[in-house]
N, C-alpha and C positions, 0 to 999 in steps of 0.2 A: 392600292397596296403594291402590289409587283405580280410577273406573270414567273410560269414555269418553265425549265427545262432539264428531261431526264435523258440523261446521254447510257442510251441500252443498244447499240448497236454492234457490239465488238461481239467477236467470237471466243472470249475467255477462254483462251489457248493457256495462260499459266495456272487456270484454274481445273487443269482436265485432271481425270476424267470427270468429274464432275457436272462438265460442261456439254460431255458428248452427247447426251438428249435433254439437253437444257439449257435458254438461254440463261447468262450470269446473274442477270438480277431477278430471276425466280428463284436463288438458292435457296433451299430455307432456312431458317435460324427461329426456334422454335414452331418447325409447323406451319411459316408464314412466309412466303418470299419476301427477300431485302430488301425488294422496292417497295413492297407493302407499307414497311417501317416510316421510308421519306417522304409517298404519297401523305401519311399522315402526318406527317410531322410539316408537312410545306401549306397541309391544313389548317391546322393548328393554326399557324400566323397568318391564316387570313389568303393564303396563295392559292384562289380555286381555279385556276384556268392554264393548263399544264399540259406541252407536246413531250410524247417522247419519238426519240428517233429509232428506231427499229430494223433489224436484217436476219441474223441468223435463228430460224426454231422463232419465230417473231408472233407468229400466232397463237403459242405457249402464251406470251405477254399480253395479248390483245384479246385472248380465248378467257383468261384470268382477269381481267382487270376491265376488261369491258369499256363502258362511256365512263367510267368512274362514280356514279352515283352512288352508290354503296356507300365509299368513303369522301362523302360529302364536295367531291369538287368534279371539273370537266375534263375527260381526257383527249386528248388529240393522238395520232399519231403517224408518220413518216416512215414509209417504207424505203429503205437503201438498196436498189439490187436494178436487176433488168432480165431480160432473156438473152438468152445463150443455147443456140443449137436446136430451140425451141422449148426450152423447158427455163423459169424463172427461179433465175441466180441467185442470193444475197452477197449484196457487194457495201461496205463500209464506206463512204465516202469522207470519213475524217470528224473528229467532230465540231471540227468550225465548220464544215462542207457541211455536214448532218443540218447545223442550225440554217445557212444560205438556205439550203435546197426547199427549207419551212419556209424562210422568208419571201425568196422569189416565187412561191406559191400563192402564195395567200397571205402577205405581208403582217404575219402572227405577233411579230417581235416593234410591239408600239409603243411600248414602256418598259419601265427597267424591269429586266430578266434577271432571276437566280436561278444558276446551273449548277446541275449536283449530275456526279457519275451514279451510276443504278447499282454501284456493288460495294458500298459503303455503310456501315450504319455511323449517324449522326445525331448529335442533344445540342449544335450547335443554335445560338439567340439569333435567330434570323430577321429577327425585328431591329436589333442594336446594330445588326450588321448592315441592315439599308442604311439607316440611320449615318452611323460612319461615311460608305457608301455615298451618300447627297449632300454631307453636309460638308465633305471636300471637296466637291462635285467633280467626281471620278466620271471617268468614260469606262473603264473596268476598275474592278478590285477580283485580287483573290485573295479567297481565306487559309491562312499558312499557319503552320506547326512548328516548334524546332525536333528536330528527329536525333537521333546520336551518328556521328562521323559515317561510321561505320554501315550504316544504312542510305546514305546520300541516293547513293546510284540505281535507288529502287524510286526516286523521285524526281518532278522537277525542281529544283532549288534554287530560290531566286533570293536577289541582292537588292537590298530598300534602300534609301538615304534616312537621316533619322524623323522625317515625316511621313515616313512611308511608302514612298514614290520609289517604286521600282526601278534601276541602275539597269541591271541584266538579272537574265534570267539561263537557267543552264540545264539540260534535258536531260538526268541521271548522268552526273559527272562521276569521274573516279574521287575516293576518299579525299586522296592529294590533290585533288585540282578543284575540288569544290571551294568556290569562294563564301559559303556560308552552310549553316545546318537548318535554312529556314525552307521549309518544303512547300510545296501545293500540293493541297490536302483534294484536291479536284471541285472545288465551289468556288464559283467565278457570280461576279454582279454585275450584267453587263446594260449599259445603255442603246438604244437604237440605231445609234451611229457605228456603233462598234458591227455590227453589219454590214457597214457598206463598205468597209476595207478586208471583207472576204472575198476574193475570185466567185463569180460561179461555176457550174460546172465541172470544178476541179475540187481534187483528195487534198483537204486543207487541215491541219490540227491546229488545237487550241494551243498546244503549250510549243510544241516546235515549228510551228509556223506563224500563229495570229499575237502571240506576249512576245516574239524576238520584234516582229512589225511597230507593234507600238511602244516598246522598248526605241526601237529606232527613230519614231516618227514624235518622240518626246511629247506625246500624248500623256493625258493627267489617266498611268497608269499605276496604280496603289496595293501596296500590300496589306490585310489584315493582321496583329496576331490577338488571335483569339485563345480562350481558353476552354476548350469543350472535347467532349468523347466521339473522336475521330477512329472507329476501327475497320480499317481498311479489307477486306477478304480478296486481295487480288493474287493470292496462292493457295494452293490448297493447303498446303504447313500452318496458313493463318486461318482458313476456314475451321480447323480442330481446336487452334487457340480458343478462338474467339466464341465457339461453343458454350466452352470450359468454364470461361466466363461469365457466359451470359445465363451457364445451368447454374454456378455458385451464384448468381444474383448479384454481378457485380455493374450490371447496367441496369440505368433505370430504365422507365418506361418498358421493360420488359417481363410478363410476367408468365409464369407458367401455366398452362392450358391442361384442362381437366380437373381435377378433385382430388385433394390432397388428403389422402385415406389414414397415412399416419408420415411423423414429420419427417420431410423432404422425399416423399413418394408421393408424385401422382400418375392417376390413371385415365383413361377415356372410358367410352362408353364398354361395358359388354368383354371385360377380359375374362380369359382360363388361367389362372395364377393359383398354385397351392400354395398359397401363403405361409401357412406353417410348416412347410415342406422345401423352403427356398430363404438364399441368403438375399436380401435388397440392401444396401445404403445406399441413403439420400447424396446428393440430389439427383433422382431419377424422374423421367418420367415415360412412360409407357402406355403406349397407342390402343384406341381402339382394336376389339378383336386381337387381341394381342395372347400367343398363349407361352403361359409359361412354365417349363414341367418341372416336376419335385429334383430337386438336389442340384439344379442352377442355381447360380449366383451371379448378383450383379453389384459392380462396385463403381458408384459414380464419379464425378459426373457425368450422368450417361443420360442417353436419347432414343428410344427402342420407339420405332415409327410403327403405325397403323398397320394390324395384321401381319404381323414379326411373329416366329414361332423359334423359341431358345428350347432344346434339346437337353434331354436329362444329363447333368454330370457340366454342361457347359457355362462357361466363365466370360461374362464380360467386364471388364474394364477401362474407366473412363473413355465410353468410346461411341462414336454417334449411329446408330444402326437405322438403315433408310424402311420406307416400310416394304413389308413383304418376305422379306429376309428372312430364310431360315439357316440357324444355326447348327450343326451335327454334334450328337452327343458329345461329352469329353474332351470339347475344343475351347481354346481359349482366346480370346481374343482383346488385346490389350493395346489401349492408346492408338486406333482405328477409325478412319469412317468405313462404313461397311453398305454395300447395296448387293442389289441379288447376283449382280454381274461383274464387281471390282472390290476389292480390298486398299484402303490406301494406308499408311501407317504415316504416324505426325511429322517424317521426314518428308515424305510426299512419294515414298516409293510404293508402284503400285504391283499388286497381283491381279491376275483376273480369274473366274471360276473357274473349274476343271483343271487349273498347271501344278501341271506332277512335278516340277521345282518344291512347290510350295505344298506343308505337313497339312495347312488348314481346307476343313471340307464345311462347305455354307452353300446355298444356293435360293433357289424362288419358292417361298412356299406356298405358292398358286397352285404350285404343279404336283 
């Protein structure tokens, strides 16, 4: 079939705070980190043997996800970093360097490889995509989207001939200088070879350093376009979107966890909820140990995480609540992710607990 690779090594600095005791691809999105999602889905078509490359908060990923047995395939994984001063660093080395530094190890990469970023979810036909893949007999392809103008510069945007064979490729150009609207969506299919035109040793990237290379070197390098559900979370503005969506049901393979008590509420195990005492609309769903007092209201789509405590007279709206979170009577809180220690609102501006700036009072209800 083909081998794996998950590129988790960045410090998801666009996605803070979020990220500040997390690496990016444990985010959750219902209850399950996003890599959870691509492990299974790389499953799915037969892809049991999968490194990922690894640095900041990395044993969060390794502590989760184990040898990968659980979810039926092998995990490997690559530490990025060193010591420094005597204490062990994480240091990113690129993620074409990420993949070398696999290779020069233990020479992992013997057959064609499909590379997915960890902060993505994907329904992408990974099987039609080899397929394409070998039957042009590409040294790489990547799988591309078109995006609107106005978004370019959040991508790399690359230019095909009308076989697919990538011209140039361009690193988040401005609107006006983009020579196309065709993006990379971060999944690459690469062959063996495509290895040895990595440096070792050295901070190498895929898209601004390894596709301008073979770009150059007029290697058989191919774009796809595909048609499939690419939702990207590399902001936290998109992390609330993409929520939204996936609480209305508008992704597949994603299905809501717990018991669905009446339509579009569900629950975990063991809530305190006075139900006739409280306003819910769907689609919610609410965490174990979760309590909820008389004269709350929640208006979805919303996400009330394990051992959340919402406060008499308090009002959530559409808005993702991490677990633990307690909410103070009479507060309201609208189009939010919320954890016991930051507020973020859908534009991305953040609050943090205790600032007397800010009217809203939440905090840990551990404590």
């Amino acid at each position: 079939m083909a081998k794996g690779m998950i590129l988790a090594a960045g410090q998801g600095t666009r996605v803070r705070p979020l990220t500040k005791n997390m690496p990016k691809p444990m985010i959750p999105i219902l209850g399950k980190p996003v890599m959870e999602y691509l492990i299974e889905h790389l499953a799915r078509y037969g892809v049991r043997e999968i490194m990922i490359n690894v640095a900041f908060n990395h044993y969060k990923i390794e502590n989760y996800f184990g040898d990968g047995r659980r979810f039926g395939v092998e995990l490997g994984y690559s530490f990025e970093g060193g010591r420094e001063y005597g204490d062990i660093v994480p240091k990113s080395v690129g993620s074409a360097g990420g993949m070398k530094k696999i290779q020069d190890f233990g020479g992992f990469f013997d057959d064609t490889t499909i590379v997915l970023c960890g902060d993505a979810l994907i329904d992408l036909d990974i099987g039609m995509a080899l397929h394409e893949h070998r039957s042009k007999g590409a040294l790489a392809s990547l799988i591309a989207l078109d995006v609107p103008r106005a978004d370019v510069q959040n991508y790399g945007i690359v230019v095909p001939d009308k076989d697919g064979k990538v011209l140039s490729f361009q690193e988040k150009p401005k609107p006006a200088e983009a020579k196309s609207t065709l993006a990379s969506t971060g999944i690459y299919i690469f062959e063996p070879e495509v290895l040895d035109l990595i440096p070792s040793n050295k901070t190498f990237d895929i898209g601004s350093d390894l596709f301008p290379l073979l770009v150059e070197k007029k290697l058989p390098f191919y774009a796809q376009k595909r048609f499939f559900n690419w939702i990207d979370i590399g902001r936290v503005t998109d992390y609330w979107s993409v929520l939204q969506r996936v609480l209305r049901g508008e992704v597949a393979e994603m299905d809501m966890p717990g018991r669905e008590i009446r339509p579009g509420v569900w629950v975990g195990l063991n809530t305190s909820i006075a139900w006739d005492q409280v306003k819910i609309s769907g689609p919610v769903y609410i965490g174990s140990n979760a309590r909820i007092e008389p004269g709350a209201t929640i208006v979805g789509p919303a996400w009330i995480g394990h051992g959340c405590h919402i406060r008499a007279g308090a009002r959530v709206t559409r808005s993702i609540v991490f677990e633990y979170t307690r909410i103070a009577e009479g507060m309201n809180f609208n189009e939010v992710v919320l954890s016991p220690q930051y507020c973020v609102d859908r534009n991305g501006d953040t609050v943090y607990v205790g600032d007397d700036r800010s009217e809203l009072r939440w905090g840990d209800s551990r404590g």
